[in-house]
TORPA-4810 file (N, C-alpha, C, O; in nm, 3 decimals):
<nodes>
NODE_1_0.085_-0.117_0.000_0.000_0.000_0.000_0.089_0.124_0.000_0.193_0.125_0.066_X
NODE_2_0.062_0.196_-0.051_0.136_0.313_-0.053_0.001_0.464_0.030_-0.114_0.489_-0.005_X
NODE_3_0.073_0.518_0.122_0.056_0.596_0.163_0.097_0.749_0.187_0.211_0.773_0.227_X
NODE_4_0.000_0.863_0.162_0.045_1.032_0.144_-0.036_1.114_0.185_-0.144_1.143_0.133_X
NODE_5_0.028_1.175_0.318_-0.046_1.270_0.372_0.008_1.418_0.294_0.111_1.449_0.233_X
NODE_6_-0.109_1.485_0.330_-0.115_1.571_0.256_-0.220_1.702_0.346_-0.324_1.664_0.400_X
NODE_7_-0.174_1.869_0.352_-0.227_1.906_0.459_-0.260_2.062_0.385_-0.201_2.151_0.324_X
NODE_8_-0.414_2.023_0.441_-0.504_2.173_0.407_-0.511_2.245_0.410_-0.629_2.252_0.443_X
NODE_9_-0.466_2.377_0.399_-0.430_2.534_0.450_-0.539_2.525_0.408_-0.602_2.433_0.356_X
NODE_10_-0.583_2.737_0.457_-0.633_2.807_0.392_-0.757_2.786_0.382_-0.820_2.875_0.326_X
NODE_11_-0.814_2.695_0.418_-0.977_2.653_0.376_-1.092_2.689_0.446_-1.205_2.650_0.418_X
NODE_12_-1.047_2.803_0.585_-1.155_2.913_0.653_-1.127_2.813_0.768_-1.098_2.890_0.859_X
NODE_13_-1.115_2.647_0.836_-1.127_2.564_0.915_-0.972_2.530_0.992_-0.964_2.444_1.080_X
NODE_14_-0.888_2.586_0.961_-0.747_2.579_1.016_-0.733_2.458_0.900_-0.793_2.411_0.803_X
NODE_15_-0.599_2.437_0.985_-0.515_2.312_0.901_-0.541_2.150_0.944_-0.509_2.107_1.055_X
NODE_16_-0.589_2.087_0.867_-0.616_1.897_0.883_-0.519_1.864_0.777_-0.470_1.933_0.687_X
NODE_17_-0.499_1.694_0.824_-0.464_1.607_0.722_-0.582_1.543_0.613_-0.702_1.516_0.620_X
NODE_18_-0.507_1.536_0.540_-0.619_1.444_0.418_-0.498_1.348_0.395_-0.391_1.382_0.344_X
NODE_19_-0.535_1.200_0.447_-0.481_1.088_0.387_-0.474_1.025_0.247_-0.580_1.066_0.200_X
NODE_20_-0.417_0.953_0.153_-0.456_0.923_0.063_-0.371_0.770_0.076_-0.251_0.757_0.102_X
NODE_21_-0.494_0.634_0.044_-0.429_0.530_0.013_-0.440_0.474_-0.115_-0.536_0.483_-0.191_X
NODE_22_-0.345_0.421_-0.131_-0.320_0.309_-0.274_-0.329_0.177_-0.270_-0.221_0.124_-0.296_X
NODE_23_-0.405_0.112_-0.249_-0.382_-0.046_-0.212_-0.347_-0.110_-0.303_-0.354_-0.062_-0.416_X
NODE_24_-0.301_-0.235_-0.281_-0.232_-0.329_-0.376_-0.362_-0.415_-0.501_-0.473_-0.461_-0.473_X
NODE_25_-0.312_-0.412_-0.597_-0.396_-0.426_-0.725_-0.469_-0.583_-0.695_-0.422_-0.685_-0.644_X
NODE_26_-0.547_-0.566_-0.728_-0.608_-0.744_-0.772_-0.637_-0.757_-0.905_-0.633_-0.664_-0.985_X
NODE_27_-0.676_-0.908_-0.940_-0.705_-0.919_-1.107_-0.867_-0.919_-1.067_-0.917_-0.944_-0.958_X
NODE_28_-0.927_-0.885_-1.183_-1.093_-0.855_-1.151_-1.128_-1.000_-1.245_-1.057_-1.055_-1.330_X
NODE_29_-1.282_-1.043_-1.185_-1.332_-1.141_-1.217_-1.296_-1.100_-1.385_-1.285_-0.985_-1.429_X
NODE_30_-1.280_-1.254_-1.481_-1.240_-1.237_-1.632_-1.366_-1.201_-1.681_-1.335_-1.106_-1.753_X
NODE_31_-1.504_-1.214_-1.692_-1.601_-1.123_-1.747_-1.614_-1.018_-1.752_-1.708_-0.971_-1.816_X
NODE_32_-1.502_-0.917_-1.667_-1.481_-0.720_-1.670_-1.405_-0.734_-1.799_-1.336_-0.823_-1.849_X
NODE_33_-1.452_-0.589_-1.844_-1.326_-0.483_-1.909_-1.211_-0.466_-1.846_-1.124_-0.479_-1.932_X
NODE_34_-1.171_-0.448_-1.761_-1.051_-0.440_-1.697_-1.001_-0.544_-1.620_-1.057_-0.599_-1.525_X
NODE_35_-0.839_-0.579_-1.694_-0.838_-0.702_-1.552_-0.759_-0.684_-1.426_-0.710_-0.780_-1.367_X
NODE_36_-0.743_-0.518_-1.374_-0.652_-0.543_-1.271_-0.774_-0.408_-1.211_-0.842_-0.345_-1.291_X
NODE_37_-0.779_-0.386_-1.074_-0.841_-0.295_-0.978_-0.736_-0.281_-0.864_-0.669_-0.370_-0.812_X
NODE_38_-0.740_-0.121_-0.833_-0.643_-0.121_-0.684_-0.774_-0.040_-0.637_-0.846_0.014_-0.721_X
NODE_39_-0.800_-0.034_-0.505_-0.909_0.049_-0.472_-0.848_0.174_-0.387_-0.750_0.140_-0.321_X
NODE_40_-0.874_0.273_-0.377_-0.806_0.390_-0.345_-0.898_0.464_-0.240_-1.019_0.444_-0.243_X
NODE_41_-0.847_0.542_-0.157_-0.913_0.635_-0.032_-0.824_0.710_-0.080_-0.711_0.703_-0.127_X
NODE_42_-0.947_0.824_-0.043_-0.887_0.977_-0.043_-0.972_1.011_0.067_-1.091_0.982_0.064_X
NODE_43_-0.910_1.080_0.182_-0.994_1.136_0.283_-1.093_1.053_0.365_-1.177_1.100_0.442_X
NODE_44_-1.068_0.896_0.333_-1.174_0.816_0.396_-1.284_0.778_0.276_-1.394_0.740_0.315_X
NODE_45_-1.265_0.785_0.156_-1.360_0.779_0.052_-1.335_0.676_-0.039_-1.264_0.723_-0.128_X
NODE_46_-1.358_0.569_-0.057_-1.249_0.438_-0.146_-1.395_0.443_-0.288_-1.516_0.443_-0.312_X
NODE_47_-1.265_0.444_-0.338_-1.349_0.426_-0.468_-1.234_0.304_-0.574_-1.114_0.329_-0.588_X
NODE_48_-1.275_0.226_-0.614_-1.195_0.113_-0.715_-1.210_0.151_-0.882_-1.303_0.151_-0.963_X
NODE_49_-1.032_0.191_-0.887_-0.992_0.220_-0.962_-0.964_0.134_-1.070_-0.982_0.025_-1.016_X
NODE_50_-0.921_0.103_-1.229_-0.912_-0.045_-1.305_-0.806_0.014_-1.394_-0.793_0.134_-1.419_X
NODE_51_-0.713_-0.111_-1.450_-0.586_-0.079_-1.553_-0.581_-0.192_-1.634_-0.654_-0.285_-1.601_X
NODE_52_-0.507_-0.205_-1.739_-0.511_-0.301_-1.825_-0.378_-0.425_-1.772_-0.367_-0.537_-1.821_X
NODE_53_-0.272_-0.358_-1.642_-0.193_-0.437_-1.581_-0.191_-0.401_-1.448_-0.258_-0.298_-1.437_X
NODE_54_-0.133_-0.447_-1.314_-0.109_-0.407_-1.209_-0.058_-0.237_-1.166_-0.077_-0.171_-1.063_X
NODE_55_0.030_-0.195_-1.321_0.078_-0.116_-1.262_-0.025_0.010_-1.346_-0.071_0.097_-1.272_X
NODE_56_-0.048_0.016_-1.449_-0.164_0.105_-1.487_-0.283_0.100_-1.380_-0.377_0.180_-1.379_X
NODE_57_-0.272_0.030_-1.321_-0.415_0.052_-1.235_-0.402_0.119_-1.126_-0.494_0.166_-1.059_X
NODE_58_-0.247_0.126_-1.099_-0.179_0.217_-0.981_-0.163_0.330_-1.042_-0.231_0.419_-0.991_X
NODE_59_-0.084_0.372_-1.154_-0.072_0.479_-1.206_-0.270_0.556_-1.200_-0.308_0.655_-1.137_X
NODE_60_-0.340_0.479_-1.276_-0.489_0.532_-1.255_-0.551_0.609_-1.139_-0.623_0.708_-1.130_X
NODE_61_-0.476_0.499_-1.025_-0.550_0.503_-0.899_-0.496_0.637_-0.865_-0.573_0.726_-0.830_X
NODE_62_-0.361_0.657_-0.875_-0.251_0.808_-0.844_-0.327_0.940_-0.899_-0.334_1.042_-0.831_X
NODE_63_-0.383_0.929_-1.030_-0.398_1.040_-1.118_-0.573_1.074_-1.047_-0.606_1.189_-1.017_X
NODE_64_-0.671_0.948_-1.030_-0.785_0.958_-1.003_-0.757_1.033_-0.840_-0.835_1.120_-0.801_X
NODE_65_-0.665_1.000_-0.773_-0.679_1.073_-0.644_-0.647_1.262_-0.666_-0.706_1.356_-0.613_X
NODE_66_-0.522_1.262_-0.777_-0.474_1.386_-0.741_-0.572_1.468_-0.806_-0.578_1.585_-0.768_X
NODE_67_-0.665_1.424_-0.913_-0.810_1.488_-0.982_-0.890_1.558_-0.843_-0.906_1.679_-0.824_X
NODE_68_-0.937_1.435_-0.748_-1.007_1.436_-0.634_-0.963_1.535_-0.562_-1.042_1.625_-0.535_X
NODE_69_-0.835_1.538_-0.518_-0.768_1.661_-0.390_-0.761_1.776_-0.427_-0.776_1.872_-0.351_X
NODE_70_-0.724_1.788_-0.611_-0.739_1.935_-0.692_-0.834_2.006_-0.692_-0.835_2.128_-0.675_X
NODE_71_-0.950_1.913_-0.716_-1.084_1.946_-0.742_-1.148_2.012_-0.627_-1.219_2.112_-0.638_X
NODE_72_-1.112_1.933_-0.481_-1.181_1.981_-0.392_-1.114_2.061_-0.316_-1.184_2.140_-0.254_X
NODE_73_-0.971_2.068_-0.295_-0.904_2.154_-0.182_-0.782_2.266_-0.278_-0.718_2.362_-0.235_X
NODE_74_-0.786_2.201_-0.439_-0.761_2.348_-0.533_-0.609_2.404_-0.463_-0.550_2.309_-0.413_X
NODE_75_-0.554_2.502_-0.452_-0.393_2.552_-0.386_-0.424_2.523_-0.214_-0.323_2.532_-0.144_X
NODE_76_-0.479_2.510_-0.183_-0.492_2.453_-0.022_-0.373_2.346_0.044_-0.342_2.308_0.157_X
NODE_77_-0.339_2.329_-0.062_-0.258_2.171_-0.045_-0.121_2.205_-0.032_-0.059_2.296_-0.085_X
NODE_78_-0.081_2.111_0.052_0.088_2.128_0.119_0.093_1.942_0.135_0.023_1.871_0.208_X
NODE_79_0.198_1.902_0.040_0.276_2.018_-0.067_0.144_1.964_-0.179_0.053_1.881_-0.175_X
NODE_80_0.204_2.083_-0.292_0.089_2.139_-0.373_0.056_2.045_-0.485_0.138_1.957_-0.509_X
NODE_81_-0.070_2.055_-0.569_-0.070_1.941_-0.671_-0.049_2.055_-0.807_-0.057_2.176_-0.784_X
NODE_82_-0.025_2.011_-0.932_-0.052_2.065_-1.052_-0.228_2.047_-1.072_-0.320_1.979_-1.028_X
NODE_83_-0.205_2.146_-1.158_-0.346_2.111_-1.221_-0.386_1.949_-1.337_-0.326_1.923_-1.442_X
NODE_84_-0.475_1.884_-1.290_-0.483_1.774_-1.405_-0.589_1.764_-1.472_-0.697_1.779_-1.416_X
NODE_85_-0.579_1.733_-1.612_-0.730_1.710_-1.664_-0.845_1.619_-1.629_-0.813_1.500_-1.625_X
NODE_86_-0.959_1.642_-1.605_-1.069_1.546_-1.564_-1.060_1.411_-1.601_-1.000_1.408_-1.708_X
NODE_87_-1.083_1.328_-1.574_-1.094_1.181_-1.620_-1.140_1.162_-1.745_-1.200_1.244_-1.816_X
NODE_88_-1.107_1.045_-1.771_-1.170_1.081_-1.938_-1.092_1.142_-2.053_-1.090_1.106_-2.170_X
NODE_89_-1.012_1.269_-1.979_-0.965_1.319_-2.133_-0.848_1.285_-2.182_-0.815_1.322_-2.294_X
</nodes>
């Protein structure tokens, strides 16, 4: 599992942590589109991420979180994210 804290300025509420985990990939039942899933938390929120190998599904899971922390906590963040394009594009 890979683990990254990550800490909120600025957001009117003082400063918290926002955790983010990466868990280790599984192969998904062979009737999916995708055959590998890592499931990911951001802030306590797991959502299962999918790749075409173990490690695309980590890379996925990375990009789908830093979408999530951009989106919602925007320059708040220490240390900071870039901007990334929405999913999908």
């Amino acid at each position: 599992m890979i683990e990254l804290v990550f800490k909120v300025t600025g957001d009117g509420s003082g400063s918290r942590d926002i955790l983010v985990r990466i868990h280790e990939p599984t192969r998904t039942p062979p009737d999916k589109n995708w055959p590998w899933a890592v499931p990911v938390d951001v802030d306590g929120r797991r959502n299962d991420v999918y790749g075409v190998d173990p490690l695309d599904a980590i890379e996925n899971g990375a990009r789908h979180a830093a979408i999530v922390l951009r989106e919602i906590h925007g320059d708040a963040l220490d240390p900071p994210l870039e901007p990334r394009m929405k999913e999908g594009q």
